[in-house]
C-alpha positions in Angstrom: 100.9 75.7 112.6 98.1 77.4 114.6 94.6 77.1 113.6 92.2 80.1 113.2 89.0 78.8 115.2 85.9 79.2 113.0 84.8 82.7 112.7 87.6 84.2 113.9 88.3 86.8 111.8 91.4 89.3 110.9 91.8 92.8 108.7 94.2 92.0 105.7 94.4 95.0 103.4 95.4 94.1 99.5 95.7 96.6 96.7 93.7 94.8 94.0 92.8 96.5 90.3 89.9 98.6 89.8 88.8 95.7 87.4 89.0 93.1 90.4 87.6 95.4 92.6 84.5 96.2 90.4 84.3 92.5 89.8 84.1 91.7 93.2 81.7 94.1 93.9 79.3 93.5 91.8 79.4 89.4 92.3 78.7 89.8 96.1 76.1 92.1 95.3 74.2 89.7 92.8 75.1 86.7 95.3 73.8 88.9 98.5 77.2 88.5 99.6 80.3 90.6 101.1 83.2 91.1 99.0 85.0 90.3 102.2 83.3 86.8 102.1 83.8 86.1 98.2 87.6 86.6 98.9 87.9 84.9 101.8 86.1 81.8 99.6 88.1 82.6 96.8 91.8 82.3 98.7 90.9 79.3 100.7 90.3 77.6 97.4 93.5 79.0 95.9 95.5 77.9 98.7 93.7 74.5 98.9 94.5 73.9 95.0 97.8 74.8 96.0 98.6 72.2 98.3 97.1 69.7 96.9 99.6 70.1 94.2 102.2 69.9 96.7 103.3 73.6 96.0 
């Protein structure tokens, strides 16, 4: 498996609900955030949950 390098970065398009999206939105804004950052944080910690669990 080939590692990303910190800070590289890629364009990944997902078709999320207007709820989500709104969601999103809103929490980087109070955080002073992107919503591309607050996904990006919220999929690594999926995917690390995930295998943990051996998934």
């Amino acid at each position: 498996m080939a590692l990303i390098p910190e800070g590289d970065t890629m364009r990944l398009q997902v078709d999320v609900s207007e709820d989500i999206k709104t969601r999103l939105k809103v929490a980087a804004a109070k955080q002073n955030r992107t919503m591309s950052e607050l996904a990006e944080e919220a999929l690594a910690a999926y995917l690390a949950k995930i295998e943990k669990a051996g998934k």
